[in-house]
Jmol script that loads the backbone (N, CA, C; Angstrom):
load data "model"
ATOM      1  N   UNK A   1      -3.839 -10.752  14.233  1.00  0.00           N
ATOM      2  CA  UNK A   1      -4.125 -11.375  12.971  1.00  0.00           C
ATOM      3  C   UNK A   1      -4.932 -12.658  13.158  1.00  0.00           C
ATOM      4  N   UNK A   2      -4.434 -13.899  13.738  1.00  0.00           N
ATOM      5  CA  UNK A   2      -5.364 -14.525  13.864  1.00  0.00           C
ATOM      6  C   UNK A   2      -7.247 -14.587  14.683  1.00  0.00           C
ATOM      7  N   UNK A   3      -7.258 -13.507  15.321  1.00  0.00           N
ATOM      8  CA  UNK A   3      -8.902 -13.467  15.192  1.00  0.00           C
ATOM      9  C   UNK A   3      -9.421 -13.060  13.668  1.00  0.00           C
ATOM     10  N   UNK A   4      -8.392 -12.456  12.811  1.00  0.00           N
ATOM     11  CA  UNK A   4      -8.862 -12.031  11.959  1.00  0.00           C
ATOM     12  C   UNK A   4      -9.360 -13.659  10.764  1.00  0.00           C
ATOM     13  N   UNK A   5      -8.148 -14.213  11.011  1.00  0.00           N
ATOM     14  CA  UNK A   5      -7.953 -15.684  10.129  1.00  0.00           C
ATOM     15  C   UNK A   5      -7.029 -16.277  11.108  1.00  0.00           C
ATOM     16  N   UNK A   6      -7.565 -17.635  11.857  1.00  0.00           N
ATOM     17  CA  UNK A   6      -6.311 -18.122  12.499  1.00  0.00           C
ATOM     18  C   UNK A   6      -5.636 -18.834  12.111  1.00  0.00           C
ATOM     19  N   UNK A   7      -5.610 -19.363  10.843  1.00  0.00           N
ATOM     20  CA  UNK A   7      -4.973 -20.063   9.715  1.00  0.00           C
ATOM     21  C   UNK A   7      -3.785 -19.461   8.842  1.00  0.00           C
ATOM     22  N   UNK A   8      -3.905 -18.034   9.288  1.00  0.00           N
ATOM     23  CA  UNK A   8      -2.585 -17.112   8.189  1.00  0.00           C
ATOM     24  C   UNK A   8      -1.231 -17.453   8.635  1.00  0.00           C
ATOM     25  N   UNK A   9      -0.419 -17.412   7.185  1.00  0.00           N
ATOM     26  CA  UNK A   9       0.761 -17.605   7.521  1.00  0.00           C
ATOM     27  C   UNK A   9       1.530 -16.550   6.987  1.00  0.00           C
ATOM     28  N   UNK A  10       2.858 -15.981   7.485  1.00  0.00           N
ATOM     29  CA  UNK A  10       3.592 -14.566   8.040  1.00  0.00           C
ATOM     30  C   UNK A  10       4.692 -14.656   7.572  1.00  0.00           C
ATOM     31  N   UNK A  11       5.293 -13.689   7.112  1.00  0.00           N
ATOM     32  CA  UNK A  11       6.908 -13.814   6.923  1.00  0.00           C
ATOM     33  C   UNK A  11       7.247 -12.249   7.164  1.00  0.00           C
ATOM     34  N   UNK A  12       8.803 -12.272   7.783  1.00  0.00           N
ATOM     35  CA  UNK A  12       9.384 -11.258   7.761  1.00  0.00           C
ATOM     36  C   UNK A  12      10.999 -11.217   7.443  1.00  0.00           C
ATOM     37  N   UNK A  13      11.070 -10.265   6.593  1.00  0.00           N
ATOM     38  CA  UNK A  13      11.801  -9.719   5.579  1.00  0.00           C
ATOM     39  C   UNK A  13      12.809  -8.546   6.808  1.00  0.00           C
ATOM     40  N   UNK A  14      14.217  -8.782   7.036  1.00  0.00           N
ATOM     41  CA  UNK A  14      14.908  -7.267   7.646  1.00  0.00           C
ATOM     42  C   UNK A  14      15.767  -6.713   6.693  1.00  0.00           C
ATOM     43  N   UNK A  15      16.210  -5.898   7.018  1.00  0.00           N
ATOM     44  CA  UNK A  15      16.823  -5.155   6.411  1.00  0.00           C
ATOM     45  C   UNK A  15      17.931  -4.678   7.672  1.00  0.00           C
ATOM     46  N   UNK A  16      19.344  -5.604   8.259  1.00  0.00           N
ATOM     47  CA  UNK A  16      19.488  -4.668   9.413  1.00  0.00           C
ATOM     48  C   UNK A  16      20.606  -3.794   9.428  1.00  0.00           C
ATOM     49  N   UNK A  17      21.152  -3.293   7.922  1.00  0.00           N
ATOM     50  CA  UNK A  17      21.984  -1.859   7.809  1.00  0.00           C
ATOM     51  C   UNK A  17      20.835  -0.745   8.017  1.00  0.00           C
ATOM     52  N   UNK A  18      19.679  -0.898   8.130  1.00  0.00           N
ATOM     53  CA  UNK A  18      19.181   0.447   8.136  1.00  0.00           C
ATOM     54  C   UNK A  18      17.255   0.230   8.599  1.00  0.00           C
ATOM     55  N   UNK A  19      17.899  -1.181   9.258  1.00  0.00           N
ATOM     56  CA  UNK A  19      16.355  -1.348  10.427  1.00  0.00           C
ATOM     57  C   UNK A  19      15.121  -1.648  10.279  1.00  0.00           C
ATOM     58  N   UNK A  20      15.168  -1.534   8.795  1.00  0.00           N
ATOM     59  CA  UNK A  20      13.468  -1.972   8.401  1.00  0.00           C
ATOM     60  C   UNK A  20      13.412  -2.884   8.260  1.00  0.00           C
ATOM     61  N   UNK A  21      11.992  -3.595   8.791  1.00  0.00           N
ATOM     62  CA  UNK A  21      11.130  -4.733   8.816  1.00  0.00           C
ATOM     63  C   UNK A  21      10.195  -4.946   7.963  1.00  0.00           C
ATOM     64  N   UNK A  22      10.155  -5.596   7.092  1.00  0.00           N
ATOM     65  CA  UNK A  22       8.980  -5.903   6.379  1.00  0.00           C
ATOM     66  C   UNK A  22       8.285  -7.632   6.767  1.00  0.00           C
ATOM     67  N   UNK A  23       7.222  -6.659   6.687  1.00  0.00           N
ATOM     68  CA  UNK A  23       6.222  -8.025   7.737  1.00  0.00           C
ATOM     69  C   UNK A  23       5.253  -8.333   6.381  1.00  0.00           C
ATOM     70  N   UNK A  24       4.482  -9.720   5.866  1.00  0.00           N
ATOM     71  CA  UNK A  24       3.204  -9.935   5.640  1.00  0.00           C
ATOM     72  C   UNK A  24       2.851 -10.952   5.635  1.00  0.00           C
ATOM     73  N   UNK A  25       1.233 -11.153   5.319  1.00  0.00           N
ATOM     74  CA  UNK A  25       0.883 -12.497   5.561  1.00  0.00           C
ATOM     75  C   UNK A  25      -0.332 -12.572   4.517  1.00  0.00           C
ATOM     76  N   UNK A  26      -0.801 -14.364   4.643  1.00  0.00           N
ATOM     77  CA  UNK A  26      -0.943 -14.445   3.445  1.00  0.00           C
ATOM     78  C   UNK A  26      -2.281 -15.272   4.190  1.00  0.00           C
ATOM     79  N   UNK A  27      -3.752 -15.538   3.652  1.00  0.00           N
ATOM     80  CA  UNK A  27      -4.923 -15.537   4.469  1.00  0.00           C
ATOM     81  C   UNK A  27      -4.571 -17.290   4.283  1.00  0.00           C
ATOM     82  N   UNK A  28      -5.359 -18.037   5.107  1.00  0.00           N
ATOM     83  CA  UNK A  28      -5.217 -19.724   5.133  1.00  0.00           C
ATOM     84  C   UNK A  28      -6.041 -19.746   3.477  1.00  0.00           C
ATOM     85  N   UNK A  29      -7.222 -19.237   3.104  1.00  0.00           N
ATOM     86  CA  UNK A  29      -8.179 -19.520   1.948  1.00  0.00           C
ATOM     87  C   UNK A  29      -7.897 -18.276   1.371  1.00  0.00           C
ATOM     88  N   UNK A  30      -8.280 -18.356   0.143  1.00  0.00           N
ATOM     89  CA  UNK A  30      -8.872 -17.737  -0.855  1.00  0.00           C
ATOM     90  C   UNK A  30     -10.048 -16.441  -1.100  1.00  0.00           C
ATOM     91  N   UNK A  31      -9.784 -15.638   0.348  1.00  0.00           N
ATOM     92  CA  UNK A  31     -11.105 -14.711   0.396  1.00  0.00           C
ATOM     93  C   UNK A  31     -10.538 -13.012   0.034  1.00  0.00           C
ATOM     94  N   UNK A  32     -11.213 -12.656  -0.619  1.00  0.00           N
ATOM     95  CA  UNK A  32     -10.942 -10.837  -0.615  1.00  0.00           C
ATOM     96  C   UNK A  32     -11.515 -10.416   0.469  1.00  0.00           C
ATOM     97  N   UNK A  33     -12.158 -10.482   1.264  1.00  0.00           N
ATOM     98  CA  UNK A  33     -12.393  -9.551   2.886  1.00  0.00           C
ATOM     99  C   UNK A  33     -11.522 -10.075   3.436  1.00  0.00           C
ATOM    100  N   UNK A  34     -10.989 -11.182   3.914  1.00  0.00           N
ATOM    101  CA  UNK A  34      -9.951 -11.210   4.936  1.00  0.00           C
ATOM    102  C   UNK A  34      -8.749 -11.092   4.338  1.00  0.00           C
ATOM    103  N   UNK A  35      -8.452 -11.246   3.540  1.00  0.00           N
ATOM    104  CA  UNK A  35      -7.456 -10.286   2.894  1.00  0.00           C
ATOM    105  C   UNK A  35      -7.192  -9.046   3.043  1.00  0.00           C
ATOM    106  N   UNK A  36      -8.470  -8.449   2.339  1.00  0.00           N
ATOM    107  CA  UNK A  36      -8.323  -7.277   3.066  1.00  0.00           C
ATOM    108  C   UNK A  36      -8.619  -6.897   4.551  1.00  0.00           C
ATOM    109  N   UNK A  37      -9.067  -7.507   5.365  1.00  0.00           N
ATOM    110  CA  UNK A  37      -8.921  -7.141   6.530  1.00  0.00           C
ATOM    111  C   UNK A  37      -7.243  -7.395   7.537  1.00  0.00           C
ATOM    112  N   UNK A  38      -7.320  -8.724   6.973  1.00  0.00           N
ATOM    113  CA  UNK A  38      -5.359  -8.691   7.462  1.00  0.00           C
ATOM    114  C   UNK A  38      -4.659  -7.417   7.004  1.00  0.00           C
ATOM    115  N   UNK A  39      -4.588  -7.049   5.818  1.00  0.00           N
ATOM    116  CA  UNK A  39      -3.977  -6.433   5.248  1.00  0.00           C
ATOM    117  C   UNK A  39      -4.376  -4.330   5.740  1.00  0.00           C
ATOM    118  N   UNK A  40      -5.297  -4.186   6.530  1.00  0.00           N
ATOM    119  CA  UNK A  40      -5.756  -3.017   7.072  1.00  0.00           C
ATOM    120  C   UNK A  40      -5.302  -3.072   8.731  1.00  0.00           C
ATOM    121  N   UNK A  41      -5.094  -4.683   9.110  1.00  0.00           N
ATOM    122  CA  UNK A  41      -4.733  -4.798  10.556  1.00  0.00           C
ATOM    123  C   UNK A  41      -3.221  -4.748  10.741  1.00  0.00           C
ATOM    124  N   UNK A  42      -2.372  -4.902   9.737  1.00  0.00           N
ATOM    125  CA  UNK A  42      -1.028  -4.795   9.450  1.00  0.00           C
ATOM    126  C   UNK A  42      -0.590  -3.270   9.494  1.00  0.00           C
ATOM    127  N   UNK A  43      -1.028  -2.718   8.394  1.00  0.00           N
ATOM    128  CA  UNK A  43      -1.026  -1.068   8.243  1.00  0.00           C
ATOM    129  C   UNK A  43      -0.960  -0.660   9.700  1.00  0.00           C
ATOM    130  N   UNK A  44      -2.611  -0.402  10.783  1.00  0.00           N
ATOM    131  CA  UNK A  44      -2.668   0.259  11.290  1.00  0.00           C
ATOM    132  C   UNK A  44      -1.517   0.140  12.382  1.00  0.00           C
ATOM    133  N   UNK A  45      -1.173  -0.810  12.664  1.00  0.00           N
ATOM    134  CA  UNK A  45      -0.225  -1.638  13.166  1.00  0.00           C
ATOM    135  C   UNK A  45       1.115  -1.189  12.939  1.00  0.00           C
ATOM    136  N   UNK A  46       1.432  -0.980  12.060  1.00  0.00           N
ATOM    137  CA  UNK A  46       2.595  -0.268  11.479  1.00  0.00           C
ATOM    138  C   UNK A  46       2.626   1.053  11.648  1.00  0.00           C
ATOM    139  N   UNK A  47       1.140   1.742  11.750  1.00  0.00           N
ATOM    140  CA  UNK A  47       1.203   3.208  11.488  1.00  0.00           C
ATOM    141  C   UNK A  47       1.755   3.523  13.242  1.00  0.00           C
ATOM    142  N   UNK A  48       0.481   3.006  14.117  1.00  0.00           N
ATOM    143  CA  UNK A  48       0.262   3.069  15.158  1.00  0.00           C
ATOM    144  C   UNK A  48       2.103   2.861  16.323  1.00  0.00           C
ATOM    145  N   UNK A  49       2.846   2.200  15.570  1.00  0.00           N
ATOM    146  CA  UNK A  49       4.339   1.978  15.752  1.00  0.00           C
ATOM    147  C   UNK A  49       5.592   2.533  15.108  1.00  0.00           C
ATOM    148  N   UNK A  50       4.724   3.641  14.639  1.00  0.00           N
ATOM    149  CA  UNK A  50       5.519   5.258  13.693  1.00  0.00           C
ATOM    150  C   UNK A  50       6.186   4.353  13.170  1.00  0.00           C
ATOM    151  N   UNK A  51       5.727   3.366  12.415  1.00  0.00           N
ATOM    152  CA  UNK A  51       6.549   2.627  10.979  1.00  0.00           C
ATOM    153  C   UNK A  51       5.637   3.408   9.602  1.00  0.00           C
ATOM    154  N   UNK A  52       5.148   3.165   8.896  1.00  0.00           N
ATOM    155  CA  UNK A  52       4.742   3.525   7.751  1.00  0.00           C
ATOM    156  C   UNK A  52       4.137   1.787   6.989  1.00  0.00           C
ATOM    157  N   UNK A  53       2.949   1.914   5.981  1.00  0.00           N
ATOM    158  CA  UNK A  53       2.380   0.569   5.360  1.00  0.00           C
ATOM    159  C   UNK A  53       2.744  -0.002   4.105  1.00  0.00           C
ATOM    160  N   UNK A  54       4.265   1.099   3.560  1.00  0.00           N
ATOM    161  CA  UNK A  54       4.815   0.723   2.657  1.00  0.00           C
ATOM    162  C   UNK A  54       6.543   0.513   2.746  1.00  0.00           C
ATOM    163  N   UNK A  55       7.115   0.038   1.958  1.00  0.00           N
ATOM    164  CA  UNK A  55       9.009  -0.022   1.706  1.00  0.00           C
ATOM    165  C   UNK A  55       8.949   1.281   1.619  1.00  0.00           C
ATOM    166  N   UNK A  56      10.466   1.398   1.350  1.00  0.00           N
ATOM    167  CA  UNK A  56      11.120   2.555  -0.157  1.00  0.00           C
ATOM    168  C   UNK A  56      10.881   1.786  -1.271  1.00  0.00           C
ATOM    169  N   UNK A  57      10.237   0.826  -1.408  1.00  0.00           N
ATOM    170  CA  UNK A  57      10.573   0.813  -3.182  1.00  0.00           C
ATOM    171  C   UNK A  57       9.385   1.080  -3.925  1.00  0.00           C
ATOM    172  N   UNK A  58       8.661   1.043  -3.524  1.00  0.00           N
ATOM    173  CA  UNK A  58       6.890   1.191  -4.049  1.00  0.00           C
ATOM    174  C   UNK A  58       5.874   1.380  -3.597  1.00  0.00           C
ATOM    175  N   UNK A  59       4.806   0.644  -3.726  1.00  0.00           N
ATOM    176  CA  UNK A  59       3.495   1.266  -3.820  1.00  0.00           C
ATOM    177  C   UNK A  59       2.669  -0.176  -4.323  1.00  0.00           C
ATOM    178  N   UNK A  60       2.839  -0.091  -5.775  1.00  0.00           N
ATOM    179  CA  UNK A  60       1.782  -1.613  -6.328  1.00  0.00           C
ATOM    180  C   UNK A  60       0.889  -2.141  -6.364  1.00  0.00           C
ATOM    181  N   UNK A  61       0.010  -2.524  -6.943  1.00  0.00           N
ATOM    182  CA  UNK A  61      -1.205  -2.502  -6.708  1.00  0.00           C
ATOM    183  C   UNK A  61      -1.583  -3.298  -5.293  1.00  0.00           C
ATOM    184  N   UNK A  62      -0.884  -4.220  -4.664  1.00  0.00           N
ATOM    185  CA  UNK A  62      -1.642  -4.382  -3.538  1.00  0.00           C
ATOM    186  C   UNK A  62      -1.583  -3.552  -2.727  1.00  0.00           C
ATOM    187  N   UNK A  63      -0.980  -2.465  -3.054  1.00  0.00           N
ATOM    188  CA  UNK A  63      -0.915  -1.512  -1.298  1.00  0.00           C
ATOM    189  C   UNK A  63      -1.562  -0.200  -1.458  1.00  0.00           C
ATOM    190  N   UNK A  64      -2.283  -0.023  -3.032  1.00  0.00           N
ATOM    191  CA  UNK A  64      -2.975   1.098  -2.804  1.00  0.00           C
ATOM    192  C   UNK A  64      -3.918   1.373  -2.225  1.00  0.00           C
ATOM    193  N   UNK A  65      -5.181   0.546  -1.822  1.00  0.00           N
ATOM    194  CA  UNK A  65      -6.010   0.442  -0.863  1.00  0.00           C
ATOM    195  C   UNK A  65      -5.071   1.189   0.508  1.00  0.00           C
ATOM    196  N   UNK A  66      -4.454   0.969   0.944  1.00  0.00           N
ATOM    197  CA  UNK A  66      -3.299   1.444   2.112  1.00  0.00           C
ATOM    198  C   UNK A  66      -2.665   2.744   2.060  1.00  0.00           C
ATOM    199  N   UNK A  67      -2.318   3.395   0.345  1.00  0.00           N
ATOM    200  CA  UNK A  67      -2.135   4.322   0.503  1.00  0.00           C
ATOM    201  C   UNK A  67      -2.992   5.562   0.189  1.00  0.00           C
ATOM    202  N   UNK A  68      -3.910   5.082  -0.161  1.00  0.00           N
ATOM    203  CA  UNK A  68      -5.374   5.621   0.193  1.00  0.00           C
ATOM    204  C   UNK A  68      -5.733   6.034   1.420  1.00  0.00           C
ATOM    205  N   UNK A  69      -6.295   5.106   2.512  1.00  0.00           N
ATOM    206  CA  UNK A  69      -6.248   5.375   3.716  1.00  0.00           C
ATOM    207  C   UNK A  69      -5.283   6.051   4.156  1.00  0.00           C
ATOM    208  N   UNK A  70      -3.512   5.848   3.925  1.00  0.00           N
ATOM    209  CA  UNK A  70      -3.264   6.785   4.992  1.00  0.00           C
ATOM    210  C   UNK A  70      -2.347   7.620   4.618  1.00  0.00           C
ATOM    211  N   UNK A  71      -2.385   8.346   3.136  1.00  0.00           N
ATOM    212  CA  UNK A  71      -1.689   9.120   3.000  1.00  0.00           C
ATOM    213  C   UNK A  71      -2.780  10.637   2.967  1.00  0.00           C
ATOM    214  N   UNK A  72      -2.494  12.050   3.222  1.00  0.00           N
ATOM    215  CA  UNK A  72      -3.516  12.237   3.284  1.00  0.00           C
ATOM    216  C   UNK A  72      -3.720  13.185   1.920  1.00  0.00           C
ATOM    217  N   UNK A  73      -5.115  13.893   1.641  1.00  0.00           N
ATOM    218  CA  UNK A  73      -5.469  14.266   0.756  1.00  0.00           C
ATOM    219  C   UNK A  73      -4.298  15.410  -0.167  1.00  0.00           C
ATOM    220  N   UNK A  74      -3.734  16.276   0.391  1.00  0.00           N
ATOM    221  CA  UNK A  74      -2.957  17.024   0.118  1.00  0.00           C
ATOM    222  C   UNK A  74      -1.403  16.227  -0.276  1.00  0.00           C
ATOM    223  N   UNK A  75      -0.943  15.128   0.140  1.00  0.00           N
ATOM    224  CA  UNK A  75       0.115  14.143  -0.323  1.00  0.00           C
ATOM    225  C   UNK A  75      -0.175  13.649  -1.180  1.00  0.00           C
ATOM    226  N   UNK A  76      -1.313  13.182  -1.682  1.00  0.00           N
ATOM    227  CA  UNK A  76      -2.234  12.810  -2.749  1.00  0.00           C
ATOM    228  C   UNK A  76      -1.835  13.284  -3.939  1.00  0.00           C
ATOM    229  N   UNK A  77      -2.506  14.587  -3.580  1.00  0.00           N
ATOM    230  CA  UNK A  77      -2.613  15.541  -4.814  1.00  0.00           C
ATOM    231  C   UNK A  77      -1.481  15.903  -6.023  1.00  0.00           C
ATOM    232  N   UNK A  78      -0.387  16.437  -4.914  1.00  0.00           N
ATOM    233  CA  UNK A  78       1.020  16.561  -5.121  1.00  0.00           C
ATOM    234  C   UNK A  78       1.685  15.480  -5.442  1.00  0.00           C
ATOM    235  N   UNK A  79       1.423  13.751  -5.299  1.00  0.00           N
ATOM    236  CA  UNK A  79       1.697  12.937  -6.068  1.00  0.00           C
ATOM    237  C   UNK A  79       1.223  12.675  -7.467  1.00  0.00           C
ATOM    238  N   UNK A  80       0.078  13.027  -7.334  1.00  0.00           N
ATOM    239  CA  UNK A  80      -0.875  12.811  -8.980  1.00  0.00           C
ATOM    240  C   UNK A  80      -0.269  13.887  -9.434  1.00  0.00           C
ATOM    241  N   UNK A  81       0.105  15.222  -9.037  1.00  0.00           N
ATOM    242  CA  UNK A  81       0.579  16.700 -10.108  1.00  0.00           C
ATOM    243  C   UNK A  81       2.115  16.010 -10.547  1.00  0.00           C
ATOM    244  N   UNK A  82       2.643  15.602  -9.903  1.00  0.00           N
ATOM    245  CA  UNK A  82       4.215  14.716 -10.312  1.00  0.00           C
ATOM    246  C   UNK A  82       4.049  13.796 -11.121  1.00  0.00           C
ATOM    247  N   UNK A  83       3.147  13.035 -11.268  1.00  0.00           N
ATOM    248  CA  UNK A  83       3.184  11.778 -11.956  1.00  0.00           C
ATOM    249  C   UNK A  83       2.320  12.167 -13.339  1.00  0.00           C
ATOM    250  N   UNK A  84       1.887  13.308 -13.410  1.00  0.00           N
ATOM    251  CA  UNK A  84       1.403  14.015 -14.524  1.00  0.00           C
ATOM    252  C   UNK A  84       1.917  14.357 -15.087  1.00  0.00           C
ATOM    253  N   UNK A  85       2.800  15.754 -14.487  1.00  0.00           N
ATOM    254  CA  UNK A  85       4.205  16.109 -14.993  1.00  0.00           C
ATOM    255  C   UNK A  85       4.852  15.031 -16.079  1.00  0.00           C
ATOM    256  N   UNK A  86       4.806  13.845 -14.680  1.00  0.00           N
ATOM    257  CA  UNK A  86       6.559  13.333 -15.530  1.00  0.00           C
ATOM    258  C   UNK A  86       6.131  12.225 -16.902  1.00  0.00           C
ATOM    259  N   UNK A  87       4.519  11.856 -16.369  1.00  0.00           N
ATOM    260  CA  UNK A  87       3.622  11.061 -17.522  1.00  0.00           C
ATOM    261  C   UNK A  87       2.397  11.855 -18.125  1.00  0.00           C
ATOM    262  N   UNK A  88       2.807  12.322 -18.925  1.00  0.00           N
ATOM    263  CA  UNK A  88       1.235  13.220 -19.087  1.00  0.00           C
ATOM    264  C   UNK A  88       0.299  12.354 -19.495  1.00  0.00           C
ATOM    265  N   UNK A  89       0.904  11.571 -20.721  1.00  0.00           N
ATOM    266  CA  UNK A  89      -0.302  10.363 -21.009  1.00  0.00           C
ATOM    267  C   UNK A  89      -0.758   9.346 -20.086  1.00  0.00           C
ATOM    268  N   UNK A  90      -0.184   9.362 -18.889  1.00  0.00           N
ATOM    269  CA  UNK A  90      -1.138   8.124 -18.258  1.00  0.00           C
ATOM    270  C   UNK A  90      -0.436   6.485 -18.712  1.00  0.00           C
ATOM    271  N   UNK A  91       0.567   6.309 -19.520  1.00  0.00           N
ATOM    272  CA  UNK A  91       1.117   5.270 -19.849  1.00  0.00           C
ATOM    273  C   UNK A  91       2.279   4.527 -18.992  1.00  0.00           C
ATOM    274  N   UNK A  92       2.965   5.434 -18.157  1.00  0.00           N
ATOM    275  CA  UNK A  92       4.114   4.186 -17.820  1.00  0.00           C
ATOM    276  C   UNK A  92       3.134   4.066 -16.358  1.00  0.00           C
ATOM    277  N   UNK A  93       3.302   2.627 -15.894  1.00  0.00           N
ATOM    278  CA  UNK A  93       2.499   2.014 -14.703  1.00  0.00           C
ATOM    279  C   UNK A  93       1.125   2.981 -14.361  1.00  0.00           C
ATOM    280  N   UNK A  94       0.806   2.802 -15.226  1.00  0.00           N
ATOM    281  CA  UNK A  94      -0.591   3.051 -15.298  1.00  0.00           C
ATOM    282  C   UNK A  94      -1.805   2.240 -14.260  1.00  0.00           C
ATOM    283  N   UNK A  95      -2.638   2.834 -13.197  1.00  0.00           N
ATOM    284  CA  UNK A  95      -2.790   2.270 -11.772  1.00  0.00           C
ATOM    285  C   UNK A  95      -2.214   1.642 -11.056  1.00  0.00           C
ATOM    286  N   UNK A  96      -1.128   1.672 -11.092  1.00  0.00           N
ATOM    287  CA  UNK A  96      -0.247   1.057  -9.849  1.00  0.00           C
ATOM    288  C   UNK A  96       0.562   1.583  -9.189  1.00  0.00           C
ATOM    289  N   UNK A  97       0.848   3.207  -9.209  1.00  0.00           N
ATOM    290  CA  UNK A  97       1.460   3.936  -8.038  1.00  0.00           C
ATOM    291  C   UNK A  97       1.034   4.678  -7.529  1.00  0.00           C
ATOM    292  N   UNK A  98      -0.334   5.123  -7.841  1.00  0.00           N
ATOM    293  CA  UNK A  98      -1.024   6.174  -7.183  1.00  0.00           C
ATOM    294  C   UNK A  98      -2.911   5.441  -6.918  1.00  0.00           C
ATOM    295  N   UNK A  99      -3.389   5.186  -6.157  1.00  0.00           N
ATOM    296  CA  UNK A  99      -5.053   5.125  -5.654  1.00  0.00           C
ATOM    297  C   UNK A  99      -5.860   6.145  -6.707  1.00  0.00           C
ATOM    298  N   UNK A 100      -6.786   5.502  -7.367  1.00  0.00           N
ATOM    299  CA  UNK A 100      -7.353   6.511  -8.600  1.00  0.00           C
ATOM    300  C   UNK A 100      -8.302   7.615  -7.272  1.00  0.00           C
ATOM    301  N   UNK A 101      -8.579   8.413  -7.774  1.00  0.00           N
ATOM    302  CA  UNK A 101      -8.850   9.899  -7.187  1.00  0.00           C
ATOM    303  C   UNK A 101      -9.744  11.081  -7.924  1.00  0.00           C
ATOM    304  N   UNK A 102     -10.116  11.494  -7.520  1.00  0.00           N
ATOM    305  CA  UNK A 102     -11.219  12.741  -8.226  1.00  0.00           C
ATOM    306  C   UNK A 102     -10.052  13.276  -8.977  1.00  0.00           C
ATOM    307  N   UNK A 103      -9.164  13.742  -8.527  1.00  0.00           N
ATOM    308  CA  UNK A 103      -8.322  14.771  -9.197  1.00  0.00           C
ATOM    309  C   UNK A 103      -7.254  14.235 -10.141  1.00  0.00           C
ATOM    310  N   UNK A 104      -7.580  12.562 -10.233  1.00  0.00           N
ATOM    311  CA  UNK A 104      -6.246  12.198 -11.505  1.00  0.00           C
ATOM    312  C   UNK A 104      -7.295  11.315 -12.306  1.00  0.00           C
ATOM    313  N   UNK A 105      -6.629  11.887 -13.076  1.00  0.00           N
ATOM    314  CA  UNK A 105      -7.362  11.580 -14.679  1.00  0.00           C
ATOM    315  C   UNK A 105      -6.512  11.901 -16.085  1.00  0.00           C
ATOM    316  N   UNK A 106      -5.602  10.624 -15.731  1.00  0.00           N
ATOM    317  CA  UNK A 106      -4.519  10.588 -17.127  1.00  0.00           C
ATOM    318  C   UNK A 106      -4.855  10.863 -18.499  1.00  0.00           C
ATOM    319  N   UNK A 107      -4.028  11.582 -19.307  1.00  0.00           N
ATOM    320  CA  UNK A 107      -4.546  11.772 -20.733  1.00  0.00           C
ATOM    321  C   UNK A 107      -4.624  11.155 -21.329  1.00  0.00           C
ATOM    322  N   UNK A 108      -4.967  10.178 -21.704  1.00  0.00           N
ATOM    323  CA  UNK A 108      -4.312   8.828 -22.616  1.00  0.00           C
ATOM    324  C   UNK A 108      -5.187   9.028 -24.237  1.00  0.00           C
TER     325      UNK A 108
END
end "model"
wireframe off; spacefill off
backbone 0.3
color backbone group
């Protein structure tokens, strides 16, 4: 992280009935690329350490960029056919649990 920004500052979150770590950090300034670049060096980081770039509890708009990248096309899909299902109109959290996609396109 710090070649990325050597100014970022980090926190981590455990969980130790059941082992999970939640790690993040937050850039020294005010920039959307190193933001997003911390935030892609974390992920792979996580992936690369058979952790995963999200909790159990969500998704949200900051982590769809993340679940974009690494969920793959076919997990995708089958999330947007569920969230259709259970919202046909496109109204409850509307862009914030799924990465918009060729194949979702809420009714609203």
């Amino acid at each position: 992280m710090a070649e990325i920004d050597p100014g970022f500052t980090d926190i981590s979150v455990a969980h130790f009935g059941d082992g999970n770590i939640h790690y993040t950090v937050w850039p020294s300034k005010s920039d959307l690329d190193i933001e997003a670049a911390l935030r892609a060096a974390i992920d792979a980081l996580a992936v690369e350490m058979d952790g995963t770039f999200s909790a159990e509890h969500g998704i949200g708009i900051c982590k769809l960029p993340s679940m974009a990248r690494h969920k793959n096309a076919l997990a995708l899909e089958v999330m947007r056919a569920i969230k259709t299902a259970l919202d046909p109109r496109g109204i409850l959290n509307p862009g914030k649990t799924l990465p918009r996609g060729k194949l979702f396109s809420p009714r609203i």
